[in-house]
Backbone bond lengths (Angstrom), bond angles and torsions (degrees), N, CA, C in turn:
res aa  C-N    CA-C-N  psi(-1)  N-CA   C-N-CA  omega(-1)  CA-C   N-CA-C  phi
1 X - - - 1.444 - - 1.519 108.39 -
2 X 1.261 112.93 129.01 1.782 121.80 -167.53 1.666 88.82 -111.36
3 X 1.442 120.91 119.21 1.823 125.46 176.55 1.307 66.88 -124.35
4 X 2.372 104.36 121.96 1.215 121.43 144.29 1.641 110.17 -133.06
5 X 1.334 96.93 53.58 1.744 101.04 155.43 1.450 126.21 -111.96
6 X 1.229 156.75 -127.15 1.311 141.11 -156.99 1.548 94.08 -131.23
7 X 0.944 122.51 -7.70 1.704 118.83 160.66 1.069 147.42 -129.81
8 X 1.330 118.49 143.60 1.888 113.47 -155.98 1.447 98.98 -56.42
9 X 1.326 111.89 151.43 1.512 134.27 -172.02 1.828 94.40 -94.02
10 X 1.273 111.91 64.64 1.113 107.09 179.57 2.107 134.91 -95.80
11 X 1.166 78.14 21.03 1.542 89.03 177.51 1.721 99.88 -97.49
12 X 1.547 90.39 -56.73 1.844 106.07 178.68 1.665 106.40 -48.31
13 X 1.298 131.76 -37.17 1.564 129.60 -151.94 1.608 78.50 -108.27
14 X 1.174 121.67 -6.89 1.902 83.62 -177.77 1.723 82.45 -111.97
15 X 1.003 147.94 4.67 1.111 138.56 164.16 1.480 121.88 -67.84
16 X 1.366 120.53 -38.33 1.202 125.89 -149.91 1.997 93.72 -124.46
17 X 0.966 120.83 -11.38 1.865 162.06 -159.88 2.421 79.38 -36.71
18 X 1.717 88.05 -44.64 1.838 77.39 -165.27 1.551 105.73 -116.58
19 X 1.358 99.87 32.15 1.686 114.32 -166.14 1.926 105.78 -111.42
20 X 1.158 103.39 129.89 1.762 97.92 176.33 1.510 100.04 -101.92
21 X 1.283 133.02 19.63 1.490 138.68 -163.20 1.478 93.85 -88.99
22 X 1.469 105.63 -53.65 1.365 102.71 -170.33 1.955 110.83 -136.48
23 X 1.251 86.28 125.52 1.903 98.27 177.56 1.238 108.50 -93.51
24 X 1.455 108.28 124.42 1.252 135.94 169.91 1.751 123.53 -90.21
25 X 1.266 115.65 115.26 1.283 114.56 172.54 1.576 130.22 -123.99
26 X 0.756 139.83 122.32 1.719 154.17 -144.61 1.002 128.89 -122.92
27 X 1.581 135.63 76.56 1.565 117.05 178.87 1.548 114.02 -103.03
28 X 1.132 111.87 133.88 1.584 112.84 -155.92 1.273 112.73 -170.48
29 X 1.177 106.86 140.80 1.794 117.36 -165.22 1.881 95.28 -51.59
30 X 1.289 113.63 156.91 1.300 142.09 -163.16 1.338 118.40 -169.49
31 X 1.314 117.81 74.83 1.803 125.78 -164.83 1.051 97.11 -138.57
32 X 1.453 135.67 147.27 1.249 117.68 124.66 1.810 131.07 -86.05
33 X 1.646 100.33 175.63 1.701 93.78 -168.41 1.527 86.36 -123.66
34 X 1.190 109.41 144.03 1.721 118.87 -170.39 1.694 85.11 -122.94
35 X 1.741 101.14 130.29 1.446 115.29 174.11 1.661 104.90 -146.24
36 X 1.033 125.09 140.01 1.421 138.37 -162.85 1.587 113.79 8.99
37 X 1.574 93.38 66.35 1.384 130.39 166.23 1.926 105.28 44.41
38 X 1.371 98.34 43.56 1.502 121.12 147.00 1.395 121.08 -118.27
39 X 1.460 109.85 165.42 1.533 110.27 -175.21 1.488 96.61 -116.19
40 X 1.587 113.04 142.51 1.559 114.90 -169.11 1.788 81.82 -135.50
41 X 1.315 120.05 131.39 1.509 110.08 169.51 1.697 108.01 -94.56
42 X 1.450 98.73 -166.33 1.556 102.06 -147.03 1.557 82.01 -85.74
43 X 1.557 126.00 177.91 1.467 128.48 159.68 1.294 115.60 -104.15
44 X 1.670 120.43 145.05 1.542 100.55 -23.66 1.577 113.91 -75.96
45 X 1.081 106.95 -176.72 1.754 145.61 174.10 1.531 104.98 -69.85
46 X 1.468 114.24 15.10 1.726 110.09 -178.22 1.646 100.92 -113.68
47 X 1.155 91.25 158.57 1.562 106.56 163.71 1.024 142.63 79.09
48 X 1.490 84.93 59.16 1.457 113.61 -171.53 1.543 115.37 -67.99
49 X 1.339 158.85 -173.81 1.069 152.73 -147.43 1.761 107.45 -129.23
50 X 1.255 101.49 -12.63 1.510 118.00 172.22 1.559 121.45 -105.44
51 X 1.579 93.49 1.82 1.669 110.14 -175.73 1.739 109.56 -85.50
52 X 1.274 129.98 69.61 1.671 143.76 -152.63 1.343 124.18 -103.99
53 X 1.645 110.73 18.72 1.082 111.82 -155.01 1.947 140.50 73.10
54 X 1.169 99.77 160.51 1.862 78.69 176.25 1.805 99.11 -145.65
55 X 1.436 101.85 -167.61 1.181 103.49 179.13 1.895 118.29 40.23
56 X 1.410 105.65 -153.65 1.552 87.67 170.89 1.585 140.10 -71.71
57 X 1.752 103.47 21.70 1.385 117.02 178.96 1.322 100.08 -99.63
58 X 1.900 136.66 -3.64 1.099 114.80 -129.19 1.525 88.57 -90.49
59 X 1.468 124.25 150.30 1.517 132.24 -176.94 1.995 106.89 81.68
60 X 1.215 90.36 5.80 1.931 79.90 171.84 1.594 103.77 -107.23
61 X 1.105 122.72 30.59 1.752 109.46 -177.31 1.339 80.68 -152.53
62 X 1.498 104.19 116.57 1.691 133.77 -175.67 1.831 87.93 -102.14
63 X 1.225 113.39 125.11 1.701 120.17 153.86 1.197 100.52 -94.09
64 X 1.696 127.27 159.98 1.445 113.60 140.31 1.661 77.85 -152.72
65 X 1.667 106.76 118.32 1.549 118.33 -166.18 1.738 87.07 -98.87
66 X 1.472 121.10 131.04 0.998 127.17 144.20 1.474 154.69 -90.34
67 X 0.912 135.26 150.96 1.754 124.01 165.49 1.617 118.07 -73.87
68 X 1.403 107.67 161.75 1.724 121.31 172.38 1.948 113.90 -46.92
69 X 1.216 102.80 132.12 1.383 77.29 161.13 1.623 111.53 107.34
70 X 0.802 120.51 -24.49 1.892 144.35 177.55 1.350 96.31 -42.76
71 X 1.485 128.29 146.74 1.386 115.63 178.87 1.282 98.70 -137.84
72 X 1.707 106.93 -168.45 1.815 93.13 -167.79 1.922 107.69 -67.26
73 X 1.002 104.47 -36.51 1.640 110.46 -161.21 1.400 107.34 -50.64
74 X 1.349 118.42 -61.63 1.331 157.47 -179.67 1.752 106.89 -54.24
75 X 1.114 114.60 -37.48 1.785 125.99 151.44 1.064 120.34 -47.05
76 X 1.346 104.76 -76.30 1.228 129.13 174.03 1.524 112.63 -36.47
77 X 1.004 121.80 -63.04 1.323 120.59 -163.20 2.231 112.85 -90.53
78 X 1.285 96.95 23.77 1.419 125.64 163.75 1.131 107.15 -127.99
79 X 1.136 125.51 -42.84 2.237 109.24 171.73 1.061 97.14 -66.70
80 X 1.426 135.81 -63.33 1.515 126.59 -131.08 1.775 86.08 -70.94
81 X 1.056 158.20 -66.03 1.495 145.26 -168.07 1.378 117.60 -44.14
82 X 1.147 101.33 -53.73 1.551 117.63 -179.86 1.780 111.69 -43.37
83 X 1.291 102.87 -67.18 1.433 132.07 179.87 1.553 88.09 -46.38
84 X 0.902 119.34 -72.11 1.491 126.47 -168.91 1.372 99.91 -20.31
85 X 1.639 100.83 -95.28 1.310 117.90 167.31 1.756 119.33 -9.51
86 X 1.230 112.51 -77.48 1.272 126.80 174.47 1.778 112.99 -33.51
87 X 1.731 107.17 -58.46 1.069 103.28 -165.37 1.749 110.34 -57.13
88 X 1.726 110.34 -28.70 1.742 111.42 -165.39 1.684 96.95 -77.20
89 X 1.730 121.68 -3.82 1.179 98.54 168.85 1.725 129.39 -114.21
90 X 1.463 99.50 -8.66 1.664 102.82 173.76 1.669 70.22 -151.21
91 X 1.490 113.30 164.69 1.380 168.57 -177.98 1.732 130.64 -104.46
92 X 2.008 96.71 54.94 1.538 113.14 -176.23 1.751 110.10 -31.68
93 X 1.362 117.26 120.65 1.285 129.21 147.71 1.332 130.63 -73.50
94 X 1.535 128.93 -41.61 1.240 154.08 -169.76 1.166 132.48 -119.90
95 X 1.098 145.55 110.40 1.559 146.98 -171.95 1.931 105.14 -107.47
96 X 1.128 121.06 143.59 1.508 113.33 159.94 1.853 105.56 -118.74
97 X 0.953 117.61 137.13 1.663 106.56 164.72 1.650 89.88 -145.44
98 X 1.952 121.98 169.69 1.216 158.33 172.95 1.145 97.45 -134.85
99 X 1.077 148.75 132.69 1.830 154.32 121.77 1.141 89.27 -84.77
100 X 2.194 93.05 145.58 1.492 122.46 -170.76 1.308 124.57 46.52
101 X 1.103 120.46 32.07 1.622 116.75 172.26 1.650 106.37 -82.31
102 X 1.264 104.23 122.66 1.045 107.68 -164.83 1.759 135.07 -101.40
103 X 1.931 89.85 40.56 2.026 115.73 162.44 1.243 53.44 -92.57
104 X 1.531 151.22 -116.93 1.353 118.41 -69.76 1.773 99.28 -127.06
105 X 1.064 106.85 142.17 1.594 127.91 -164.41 1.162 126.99 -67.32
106 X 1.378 120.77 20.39 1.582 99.72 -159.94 1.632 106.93 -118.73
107 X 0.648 108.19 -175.48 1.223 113.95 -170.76 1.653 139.20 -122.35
108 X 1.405 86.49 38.44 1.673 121.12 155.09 1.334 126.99 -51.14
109 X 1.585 103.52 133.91 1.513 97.27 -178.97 1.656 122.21 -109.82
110 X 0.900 118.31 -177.23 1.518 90.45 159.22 1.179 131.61 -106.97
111 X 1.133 116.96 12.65 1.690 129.61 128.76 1.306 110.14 -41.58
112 X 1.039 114.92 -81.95 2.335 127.78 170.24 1.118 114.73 0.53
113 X 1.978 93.48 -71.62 0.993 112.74 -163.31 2.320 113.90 -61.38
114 X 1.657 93.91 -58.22 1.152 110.66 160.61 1.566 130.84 -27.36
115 X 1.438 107.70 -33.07 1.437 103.07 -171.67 1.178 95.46 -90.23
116 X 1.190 122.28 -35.14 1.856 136.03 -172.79 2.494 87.94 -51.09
117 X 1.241 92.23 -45.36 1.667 82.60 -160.15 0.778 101.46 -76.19
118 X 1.735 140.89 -18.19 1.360 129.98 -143.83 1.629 86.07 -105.93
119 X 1.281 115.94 -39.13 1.605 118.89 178.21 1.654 108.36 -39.66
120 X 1.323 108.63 -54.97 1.573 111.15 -179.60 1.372 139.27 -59.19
């Protein structure tokens, strides 16, 4: 499962979290937002980049946490390697993406998003 909208795919990656059946990959805003000098993180609070699965899942749950602001080019040229990689080791069935959802900041189009699905 490929989640490339603005939030960690975190129902899917903790489901499958100790499973080698199915690889989970996630690119999704990862910021925190500081408001009267507390730190509140983004929603959810998953998916961290060291978060890889365990047991016999361990290495099937790809994070790649981003910042606000990401645009198509600049996407692009962080999926397309990744994906790569990914594809020579399991065989994506499923993609999820949202363009413009507006928790998360970036600045995806649906062009962006589109090329990201059509690649897969």
């Amino acid at each position: 499962m490929i989640d490339i909208d603005a939030h960690h795919g975190n129902g899917v990656d903790e489901a499958f979290y100790t499973n080698n059946r199915v690889m989970t990959v996630s690119f999704h805003k990862y910021e925190n937002i500081y408001v009267a000098n507390k730190v509140i993180p983004c929603f959810p609070p998953t998916g961290h980049q060291d978060h890889s699965g365990c047991g016999d899942g361990r290495g099937y749950s790809v994070n790649v946490p981003l910042n606000d602001g990401i645009d198509n080019d600049t996407y692009w040229s962080m999926f397309k390697p990744i994906i790569d990689k990914v594809m020579k080791v399991f065989n994506p069935h499923a993609a999820d993406s949202l363009a413009g959802d507006m928790l998360g900041p970036f600045n995806l189009t649906i062009k962006g998003h589109g090329r990201c699905v059509n690649y897969i």
